[in-house]
C-alpha positions as CSV (number, residue, x, y, z in Angstrom):
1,X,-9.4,15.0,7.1
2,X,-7.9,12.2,5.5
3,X,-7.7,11.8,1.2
4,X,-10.0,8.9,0.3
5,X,-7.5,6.9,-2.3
6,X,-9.0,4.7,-4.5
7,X,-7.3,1.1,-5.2
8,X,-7.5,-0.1,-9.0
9,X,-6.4,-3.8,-9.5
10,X,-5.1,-4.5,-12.7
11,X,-4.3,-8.2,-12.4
12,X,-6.4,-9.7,-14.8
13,X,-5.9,-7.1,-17.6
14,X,-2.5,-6.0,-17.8
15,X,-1.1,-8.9,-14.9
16,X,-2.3,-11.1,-18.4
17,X,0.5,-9.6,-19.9
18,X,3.1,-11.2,-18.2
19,X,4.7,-13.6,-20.0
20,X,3.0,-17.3,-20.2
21,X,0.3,-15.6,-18.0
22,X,-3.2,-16.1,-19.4
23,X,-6.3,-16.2,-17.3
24,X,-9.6,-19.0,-18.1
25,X,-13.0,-17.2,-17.5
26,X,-13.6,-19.2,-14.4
27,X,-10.3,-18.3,-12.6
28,X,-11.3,-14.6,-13.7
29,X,-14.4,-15.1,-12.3
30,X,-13.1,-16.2,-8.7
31,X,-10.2,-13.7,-8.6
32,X,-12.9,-10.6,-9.2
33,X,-15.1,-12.0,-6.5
34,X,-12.4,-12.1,-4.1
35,X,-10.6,-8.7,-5.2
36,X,-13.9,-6.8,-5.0
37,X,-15.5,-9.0,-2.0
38,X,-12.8,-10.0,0.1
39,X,-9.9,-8.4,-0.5
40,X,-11.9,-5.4,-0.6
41,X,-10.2,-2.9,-4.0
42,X,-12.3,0.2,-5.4
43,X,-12.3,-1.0,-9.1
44,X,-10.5,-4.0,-10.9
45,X,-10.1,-4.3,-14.8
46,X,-10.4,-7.6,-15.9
47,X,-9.7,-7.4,-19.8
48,X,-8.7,-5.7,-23.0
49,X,-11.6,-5.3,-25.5
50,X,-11.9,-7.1,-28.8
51,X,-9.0,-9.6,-28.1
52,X,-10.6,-12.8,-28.2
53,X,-14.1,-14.9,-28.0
54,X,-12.5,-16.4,-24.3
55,X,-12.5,-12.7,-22.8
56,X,-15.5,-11.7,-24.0
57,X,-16.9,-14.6,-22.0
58,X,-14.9,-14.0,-19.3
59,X,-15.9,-10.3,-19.2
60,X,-19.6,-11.6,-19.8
61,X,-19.4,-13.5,-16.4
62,X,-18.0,-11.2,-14.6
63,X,-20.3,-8.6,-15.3
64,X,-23.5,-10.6,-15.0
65,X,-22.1,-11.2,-11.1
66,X,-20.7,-7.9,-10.6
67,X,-24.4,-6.7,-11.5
68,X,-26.1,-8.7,-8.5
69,X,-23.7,-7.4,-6.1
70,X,-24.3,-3.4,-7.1
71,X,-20.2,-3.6,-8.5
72,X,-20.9,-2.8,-12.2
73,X,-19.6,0.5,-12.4
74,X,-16.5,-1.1,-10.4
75,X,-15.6,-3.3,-13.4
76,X,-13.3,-1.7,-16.3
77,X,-11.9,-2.8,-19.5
78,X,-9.2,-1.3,-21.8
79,X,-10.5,0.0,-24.9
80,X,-9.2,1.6,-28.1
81,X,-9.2,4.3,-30.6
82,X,-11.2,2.6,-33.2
83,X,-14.4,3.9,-34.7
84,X,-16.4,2.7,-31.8
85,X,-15.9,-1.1,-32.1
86,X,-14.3,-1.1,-28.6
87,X,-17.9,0.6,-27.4
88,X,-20.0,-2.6,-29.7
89,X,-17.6,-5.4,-27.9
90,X,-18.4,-3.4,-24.5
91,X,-22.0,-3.6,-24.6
92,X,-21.9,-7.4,-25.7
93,X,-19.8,-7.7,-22.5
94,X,-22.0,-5.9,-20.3
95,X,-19.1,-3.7,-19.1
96,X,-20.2,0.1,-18.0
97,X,-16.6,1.5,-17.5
98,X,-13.7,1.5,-20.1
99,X,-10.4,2.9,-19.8
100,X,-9.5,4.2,-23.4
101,X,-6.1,3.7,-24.5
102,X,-4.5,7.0,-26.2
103,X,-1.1,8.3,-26.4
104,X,0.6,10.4,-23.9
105,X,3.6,11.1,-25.3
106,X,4.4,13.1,-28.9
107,X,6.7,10.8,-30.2
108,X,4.3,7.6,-29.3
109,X,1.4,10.1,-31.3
110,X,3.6,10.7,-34.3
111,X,5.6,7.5,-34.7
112,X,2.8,5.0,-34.1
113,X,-0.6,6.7,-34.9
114,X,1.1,9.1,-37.6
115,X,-1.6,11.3,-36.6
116,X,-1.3,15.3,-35.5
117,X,-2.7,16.2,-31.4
118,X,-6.0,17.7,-33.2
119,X,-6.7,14.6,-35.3
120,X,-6.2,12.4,-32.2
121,X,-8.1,14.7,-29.5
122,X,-10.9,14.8,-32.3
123,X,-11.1,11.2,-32.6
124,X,-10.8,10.9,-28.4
125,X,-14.1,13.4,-28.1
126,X,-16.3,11.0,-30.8
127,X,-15.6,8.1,-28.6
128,X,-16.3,9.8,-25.7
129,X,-19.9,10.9,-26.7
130,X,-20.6,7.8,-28.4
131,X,-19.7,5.8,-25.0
132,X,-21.4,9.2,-23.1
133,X,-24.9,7.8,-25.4
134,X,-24.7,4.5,-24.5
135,X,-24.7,5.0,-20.0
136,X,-20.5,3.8,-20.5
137,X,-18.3,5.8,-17.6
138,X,-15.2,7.3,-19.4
139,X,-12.1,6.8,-17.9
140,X,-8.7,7.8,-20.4
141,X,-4.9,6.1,-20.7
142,X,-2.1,8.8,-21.4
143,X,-0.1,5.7,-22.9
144,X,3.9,6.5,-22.3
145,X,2.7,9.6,-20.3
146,X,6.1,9.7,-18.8
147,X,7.8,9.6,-21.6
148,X,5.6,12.4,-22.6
149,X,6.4,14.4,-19.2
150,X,10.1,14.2,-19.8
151,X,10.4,14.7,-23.7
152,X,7.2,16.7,-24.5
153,X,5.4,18.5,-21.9
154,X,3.6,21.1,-24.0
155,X,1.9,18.3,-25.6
156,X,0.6,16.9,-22.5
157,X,-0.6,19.9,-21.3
158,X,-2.5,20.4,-24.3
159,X,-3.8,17.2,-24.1
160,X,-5.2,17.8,-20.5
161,X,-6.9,21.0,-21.2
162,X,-8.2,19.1,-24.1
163,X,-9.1,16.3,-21.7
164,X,-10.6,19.3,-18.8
165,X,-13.6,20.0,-21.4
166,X,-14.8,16.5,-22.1
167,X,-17.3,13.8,-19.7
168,X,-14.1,12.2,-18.1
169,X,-14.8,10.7,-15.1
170,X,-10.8,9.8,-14.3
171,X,-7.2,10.2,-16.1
172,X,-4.9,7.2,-15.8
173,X,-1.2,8.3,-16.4
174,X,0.9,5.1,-16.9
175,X,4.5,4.8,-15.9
176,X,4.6,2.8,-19.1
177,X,8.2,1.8,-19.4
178,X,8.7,1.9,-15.7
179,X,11.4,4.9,-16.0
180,X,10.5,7.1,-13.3
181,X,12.6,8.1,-10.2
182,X,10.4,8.7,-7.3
183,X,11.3,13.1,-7.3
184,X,9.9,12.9,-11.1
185,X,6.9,10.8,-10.4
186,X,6.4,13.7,-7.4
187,X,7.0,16.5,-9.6
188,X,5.5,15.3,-12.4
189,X,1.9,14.3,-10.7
190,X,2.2,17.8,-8.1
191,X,2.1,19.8,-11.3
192,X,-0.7,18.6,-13.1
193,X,-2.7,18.0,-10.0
194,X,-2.0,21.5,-9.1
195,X,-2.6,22.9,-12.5
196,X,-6.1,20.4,-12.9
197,X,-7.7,20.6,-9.5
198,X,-11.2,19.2,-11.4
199,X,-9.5,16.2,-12.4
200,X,-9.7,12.5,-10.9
201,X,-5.7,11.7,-11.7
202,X,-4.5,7.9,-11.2
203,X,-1.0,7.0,-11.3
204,X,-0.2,3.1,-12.6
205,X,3.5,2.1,-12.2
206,X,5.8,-0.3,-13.4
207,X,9.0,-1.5,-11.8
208,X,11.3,-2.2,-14.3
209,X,14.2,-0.2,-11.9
210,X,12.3,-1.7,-8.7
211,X,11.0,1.7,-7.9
212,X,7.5,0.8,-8.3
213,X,6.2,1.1,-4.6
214,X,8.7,4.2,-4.2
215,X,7.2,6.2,-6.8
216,X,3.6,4.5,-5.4
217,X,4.8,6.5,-2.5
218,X,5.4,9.7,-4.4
219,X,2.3,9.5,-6.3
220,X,0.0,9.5,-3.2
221,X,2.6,12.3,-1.4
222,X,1.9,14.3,-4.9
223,X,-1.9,14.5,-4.3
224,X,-2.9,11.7,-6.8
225,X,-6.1,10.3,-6.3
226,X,-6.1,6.4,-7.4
227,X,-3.3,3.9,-7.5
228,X,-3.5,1.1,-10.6
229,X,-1.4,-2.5,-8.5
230,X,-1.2,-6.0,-9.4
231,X,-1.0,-9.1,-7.1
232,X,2.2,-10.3,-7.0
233,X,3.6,-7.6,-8.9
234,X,2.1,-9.3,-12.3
235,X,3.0,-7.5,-15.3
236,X,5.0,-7.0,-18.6
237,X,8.5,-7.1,-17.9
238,X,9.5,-6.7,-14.7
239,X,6.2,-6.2,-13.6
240,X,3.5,-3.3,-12.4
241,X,3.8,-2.0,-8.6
242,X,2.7,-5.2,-6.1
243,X,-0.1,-4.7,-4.8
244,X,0.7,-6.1,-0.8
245,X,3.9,-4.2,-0.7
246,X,1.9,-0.6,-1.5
247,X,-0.6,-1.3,0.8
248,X,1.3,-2.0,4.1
249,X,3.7,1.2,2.6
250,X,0.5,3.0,2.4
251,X,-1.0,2.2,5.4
252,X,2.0,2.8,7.6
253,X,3.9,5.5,5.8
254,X,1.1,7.8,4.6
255,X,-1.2,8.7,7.1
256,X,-3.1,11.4,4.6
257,X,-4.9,9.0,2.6
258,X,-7.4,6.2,3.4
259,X,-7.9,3.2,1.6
260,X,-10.0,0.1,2.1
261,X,-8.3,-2.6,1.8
262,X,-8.7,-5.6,4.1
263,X,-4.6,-6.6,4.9
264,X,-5.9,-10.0,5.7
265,X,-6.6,-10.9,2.5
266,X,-3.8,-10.2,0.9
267,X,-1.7,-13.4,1.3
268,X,-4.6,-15.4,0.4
269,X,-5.3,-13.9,-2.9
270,X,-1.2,-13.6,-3.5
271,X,-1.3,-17.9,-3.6
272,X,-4.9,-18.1,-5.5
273,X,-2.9,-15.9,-8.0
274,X,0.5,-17.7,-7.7
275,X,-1.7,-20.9,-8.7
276,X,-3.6,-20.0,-11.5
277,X,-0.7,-19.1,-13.3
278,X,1.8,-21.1,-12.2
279,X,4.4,-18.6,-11.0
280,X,6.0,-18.9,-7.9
281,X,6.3,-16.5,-5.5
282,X,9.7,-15.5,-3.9
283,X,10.6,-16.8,-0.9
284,X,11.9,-13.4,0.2
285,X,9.1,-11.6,-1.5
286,X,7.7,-8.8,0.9
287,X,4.6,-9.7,3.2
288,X,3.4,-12.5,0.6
289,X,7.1,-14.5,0.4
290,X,7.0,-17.5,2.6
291,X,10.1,-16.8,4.5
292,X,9.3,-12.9,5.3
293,X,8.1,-13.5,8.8
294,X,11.0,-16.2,9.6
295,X,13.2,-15.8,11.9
296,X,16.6,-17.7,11.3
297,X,19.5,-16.3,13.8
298,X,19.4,-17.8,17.1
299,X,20.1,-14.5,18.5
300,X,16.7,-12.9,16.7
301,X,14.9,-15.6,18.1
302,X,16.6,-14.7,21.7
303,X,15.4,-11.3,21.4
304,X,11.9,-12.1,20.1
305,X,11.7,-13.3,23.4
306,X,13.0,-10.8,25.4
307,X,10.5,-8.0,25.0
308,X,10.1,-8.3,21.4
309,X,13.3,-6.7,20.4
310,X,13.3,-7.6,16.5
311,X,9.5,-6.8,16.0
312,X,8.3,-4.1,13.5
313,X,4.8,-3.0,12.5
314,X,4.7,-5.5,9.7
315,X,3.4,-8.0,12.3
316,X,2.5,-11.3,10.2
317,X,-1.1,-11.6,12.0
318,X,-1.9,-8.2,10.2
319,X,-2.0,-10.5,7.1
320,X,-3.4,-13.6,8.8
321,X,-0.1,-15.5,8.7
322,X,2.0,-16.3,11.9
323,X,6.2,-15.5,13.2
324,X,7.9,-19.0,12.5
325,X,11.6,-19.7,13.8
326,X,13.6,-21.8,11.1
327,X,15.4,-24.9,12.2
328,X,18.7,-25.6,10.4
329,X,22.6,-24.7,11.2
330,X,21.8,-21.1,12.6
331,X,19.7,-22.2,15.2
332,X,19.9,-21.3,18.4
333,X,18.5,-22.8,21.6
334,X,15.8,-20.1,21.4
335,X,15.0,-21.0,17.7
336,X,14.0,-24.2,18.8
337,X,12.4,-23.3,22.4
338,X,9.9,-21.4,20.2
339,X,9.1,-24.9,18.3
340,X,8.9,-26.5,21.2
341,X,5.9,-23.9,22.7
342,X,3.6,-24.2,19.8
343,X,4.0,-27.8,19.7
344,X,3.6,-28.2,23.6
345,X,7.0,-29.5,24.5
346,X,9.1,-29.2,26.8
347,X,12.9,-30.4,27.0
348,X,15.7,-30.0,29.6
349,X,19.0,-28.0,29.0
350,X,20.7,-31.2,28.6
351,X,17.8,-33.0,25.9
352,X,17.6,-29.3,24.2
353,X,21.5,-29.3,23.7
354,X,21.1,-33.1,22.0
355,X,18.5,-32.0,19.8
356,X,20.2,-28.7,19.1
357,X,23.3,-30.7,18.1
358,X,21.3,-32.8,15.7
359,X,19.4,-29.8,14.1
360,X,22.7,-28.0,13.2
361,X,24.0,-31.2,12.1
362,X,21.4,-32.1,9.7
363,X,21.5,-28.2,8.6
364,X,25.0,-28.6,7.6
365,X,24.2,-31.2,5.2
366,X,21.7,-28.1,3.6
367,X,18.7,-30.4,4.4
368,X,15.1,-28.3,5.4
369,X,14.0,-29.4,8.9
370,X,10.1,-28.0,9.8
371,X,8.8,-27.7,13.2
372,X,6.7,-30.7,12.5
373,X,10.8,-33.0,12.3
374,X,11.1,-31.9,16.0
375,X,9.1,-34.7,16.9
376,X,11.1,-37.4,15.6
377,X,14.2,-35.9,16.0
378,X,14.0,-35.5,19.6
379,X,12.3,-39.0,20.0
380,X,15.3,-40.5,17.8
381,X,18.4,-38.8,19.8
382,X,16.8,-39.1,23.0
383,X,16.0,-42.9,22.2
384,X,19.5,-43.4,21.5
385,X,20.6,-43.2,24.8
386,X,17.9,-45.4,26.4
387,X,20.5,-48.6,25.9
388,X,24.0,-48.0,26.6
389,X,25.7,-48.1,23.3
390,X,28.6,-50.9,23.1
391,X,28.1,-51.1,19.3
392,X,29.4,-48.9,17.1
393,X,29.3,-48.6,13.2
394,X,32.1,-46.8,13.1
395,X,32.4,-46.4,9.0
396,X,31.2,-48.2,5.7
397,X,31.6,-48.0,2.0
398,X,28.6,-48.3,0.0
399,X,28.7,-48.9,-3.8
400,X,26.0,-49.6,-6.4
401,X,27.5,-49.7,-10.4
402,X,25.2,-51.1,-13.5
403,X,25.5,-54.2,-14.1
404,X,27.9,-55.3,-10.6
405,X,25.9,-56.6,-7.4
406,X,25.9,-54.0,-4.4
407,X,28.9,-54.4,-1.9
408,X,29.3,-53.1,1.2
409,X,32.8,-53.0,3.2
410,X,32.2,-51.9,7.4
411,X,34.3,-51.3,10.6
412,X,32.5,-52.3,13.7
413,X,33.2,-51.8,17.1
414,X,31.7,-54.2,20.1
415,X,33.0,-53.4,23.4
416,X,35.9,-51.3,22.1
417,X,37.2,-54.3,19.5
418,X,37.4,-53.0,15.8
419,X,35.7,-55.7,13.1
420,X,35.7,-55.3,9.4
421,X,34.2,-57.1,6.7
422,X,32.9,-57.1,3.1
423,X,30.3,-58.8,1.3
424,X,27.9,-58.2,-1.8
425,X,24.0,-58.4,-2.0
426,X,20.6,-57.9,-3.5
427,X,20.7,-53.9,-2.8
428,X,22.9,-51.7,-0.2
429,X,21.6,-52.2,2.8
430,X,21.0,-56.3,1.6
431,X,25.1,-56.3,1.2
432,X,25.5,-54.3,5.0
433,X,23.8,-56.8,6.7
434,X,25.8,-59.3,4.8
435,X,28.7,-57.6,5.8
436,X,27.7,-57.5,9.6
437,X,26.7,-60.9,9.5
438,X,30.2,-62.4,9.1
439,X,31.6,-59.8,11.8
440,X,28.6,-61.5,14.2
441,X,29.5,-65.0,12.8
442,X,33.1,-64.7,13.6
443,X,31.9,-64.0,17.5
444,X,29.3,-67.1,17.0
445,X,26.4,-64.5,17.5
446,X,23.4,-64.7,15.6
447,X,21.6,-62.2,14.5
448,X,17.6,-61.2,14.7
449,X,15.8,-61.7,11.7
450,X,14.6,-59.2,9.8
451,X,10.5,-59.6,9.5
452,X,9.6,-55.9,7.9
453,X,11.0,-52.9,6.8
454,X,9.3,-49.8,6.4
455,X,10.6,-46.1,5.2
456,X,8.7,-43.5,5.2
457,X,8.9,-39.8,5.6
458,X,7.7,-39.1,9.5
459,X,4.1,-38.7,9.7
460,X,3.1,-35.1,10.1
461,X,6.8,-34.0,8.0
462,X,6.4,-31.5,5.3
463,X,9.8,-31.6,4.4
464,X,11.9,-34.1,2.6
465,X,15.1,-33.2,5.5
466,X,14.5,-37.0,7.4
467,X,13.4,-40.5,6.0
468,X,12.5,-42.5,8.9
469,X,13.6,-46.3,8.7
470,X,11.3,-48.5,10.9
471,X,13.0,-52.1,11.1
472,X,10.7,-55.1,12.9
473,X,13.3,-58.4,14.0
474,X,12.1,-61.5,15.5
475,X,14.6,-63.4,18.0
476,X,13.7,-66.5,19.9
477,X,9.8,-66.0,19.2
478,X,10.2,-62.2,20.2
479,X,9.4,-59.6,17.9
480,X,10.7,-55.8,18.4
481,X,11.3,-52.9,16.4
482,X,14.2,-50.4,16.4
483,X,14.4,-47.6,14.5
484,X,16.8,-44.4,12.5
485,X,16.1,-41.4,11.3
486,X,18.5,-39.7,8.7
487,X,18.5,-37.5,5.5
488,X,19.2,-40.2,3.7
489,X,17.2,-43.6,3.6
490,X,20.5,-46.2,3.6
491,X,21.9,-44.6,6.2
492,X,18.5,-44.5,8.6
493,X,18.2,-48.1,7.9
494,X,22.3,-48.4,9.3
495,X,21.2,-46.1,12.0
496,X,18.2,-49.0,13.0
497,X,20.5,-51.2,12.7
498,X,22.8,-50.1,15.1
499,X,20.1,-49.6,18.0
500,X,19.4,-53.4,17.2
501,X,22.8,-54.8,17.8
502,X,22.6,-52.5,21.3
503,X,19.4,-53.6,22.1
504,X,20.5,-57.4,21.6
């Protein structure tokens, strides 16, 4: 029979304490409906009692939705030692569960609260029957309990046994300084699970050493019954355990437990959070980081397609996101094959090895190229050689100074004869096609005249790795258009250029 592990998120309550992070009631709102209804988590809790008028109304929304969807008893806030006010700002909020904040460590008990274990247990057991009076589910915080564990056990224990007589419904033990190794957090939780059979015990980690999800792992191993997670791995400091990471570690590495949480969701919720705060998420970021399922190496691509061979069980679709293959200077033939597939196209070896060419070209020069460039970039380098090319811009000097005109000096070749030639003008490329103009006047050639210019970035893009340059001339009553692509916009408006004085 498999454990039934309860999932708390703590995203709105102590994911508000990371720094610059604070939540409106409205974006509360939405992130409990989707936590509890779509992304499918036992219990969320959403605030901290008494800290301001904003999450009392927050808290006050919440609740009156959570109550039409049978979810009260699912929604917790953090309360305090203090005569009972917690319990008053509770019922204004309409909130059923708290989780009481006490200390779990001797030195937190006698340096902060100044207070001995019996005045603090005595105090503990008032609030508890007060909240007990009132229809509130207790729930307890052994604040720096691993502190406590490490430093002074005996008063732990004492507090549990206190804790074993009392209407508790769970025990929380908080990680609260993230110091754990991943044997203590198993030690630790096996011993007091062992010693405390009767009691619900949740662990809530931090990852200050970047051993959250390990000692996640540990936890569950250790028999604990309830996780605390945050989306994104929100938190003070370096942030509580992430909650997509410990799910996929829990659903393929501990086949003991069971847990409802719908995977799908998570990568959804991960950007909602990402843009109500306005943190980014890593690109590297496990499951949630938009380069996770993105295959770079041409040879990873290879073997994608030869039976699969750099697969794992974190398939993207178990997340509802999709395998891409990145374009840029480590592509391979295969990298861009796969492109090619979703978009429907098909090249042959000769076209793919032009393209290729122009990919790793363009990667060189660190610009981002999407599947959507393909496009244009096969159109422009397989355009190029639809006229034979007997005109070559061979190089050119740009320069642009405050307060001097633009001036351009160019080498042309036509039909294997080297030209050069400088002039000035109204902007860049205004002084080029000065420039080219008296290499063209020297041959007695005239040029097209230039009716519009457009740039743009290609329709469809969503990267800023090509400008396209779309030039329309008119020549004896004839109007046609030629046209560069390039990371830069000057040099896509030489590049039309060029196919012009071929196509002429």
């Amino acid at each position: 029979m498999k454990r039934r592990l309860e999932i708390m998120d703590t995203t709105l309550r102590d994911g508000e304490q990371t720094s610059g992070v604070s939540f409106s009631a409205s974006e509360k709102l939405t992130l409990a409906k989707l936590l509890l209804g779509e992304l499918k988590v036992d219990r969320i809790e959403v605030a901290s009692a008494r800290v301001s008028d904003g999450e009392l109304e927050a808290v006050q929304q919440i609740t009156d939705w959570a109550a039409t969807q049978n979810h009260l008893d699912n929604i917790e806030v953090l309360t305090f030692v203090d005569g009972g006010v917690s319990l008053q700002w509770m019922q204004k909020a309409g909130a059923k569960s708290q989780n009481l904040l006490t200390k779990g460590s001797l030195n937190h008990l006698e340096h902060q609260l100044k207070k001995t274990p019996k005045q603090h247990f005595s105090e503990i057991a008032e609030i508890f029957e007060s909240a007990q009076s009132k229809g509130i589910i207790n729930n307890i915080y052994l604040e720096d309990w691993s502190n406590g564990m490490r430093n002074s056990k005996e008063y732990v224990f004492e507090f549990l046994d206190f804790l074993s007589t009392q209407p508790v419904k769970r025990v929380l033990l908080p990680d609260t300084l993230g110091i754990l190794t991943h044997t203590e957090t198993f030690d630790y939780l096996a011993e007091i699970i062992k010693k405390y059979p009767d009691l619900h015990i949740d662990f809530h980690g931090h990852n200050d050493y970047d051993l959250g999800v390990a000692n996640i792992m540990e936890a569950v191993k250790a028999g604990c019954h309830g996780l605390h997670l945050t989306v994104n791995g929100m938190g003070e400091r370096a942030g509580n355990a992430p909650m997509a990471s410990a799910i996929a570690v829990i659903n393929d590495f501990l086949p003991q437990v069971k847990i409802n949480i719908n995977e799908k969701a998570l990568f959804k919720v991960s950007k909602l959070v990402s843009a109500f705060t306005g943190i980014s998420i890593p690109s590297n970021k496990p499951i949630v980081g938009d380069n996770v399922f993105t295959q770079t190496a041409g040879i990873h691509a290879d073997g994608d397609s030869k039976k699969n061979l750099y697969f794992s069980d974190l398939m993207p679709e178990r997340f509802g996101r999709k395998r891409k293959y990145a374009l840029g200077k480590m592509s391979g033939k295969a990298n861009i094959q796969k492109n090619l597939q979703e978009l429907g196209l098909t090249l042959n070896n000769e076209e793919l090895k032009k393209v290729t060419a122009r990919i790793i070209e363009l990667g060189d020069k660190k610009e981002r190229v999407t599947k959507d460039d393909l496009p244009f970039i096969i159109s422009d380098v397989l355009d190029t050689d639809t006229h034979k090319q007997k005109v070559f811009v061979k190089s050119y000097v740009l320069t642009h100074a405050k307060g001097l005109m633009p001036s351009t000096t160019l080498s042309v070749e036509i039909e294997g004869k080297m030209h050069e030639a400088n002039a000035q003008g109204d902007g860049q490329y205004d002084a080029f096609m000065n420039a080219l103009k008296k290499v063209y006047e020297s041959k007695k050639i005239e040029l097209p005249k230039l009716v519009d210019y457009a740039v743009r970035i290609p329709p469809g893009s969503t990267s800023d790795a090509l400008c396209e340059t779309v030039i329309t001339w008119e020549s004896n009553g004839t109007e046609f258009t030629s046209r560069g692509l390039d990371s830069d916009q000057t040099v896509s408006a030489i590049k039309a250029t060029e196919k012009m004085l071929n196509m002429i």
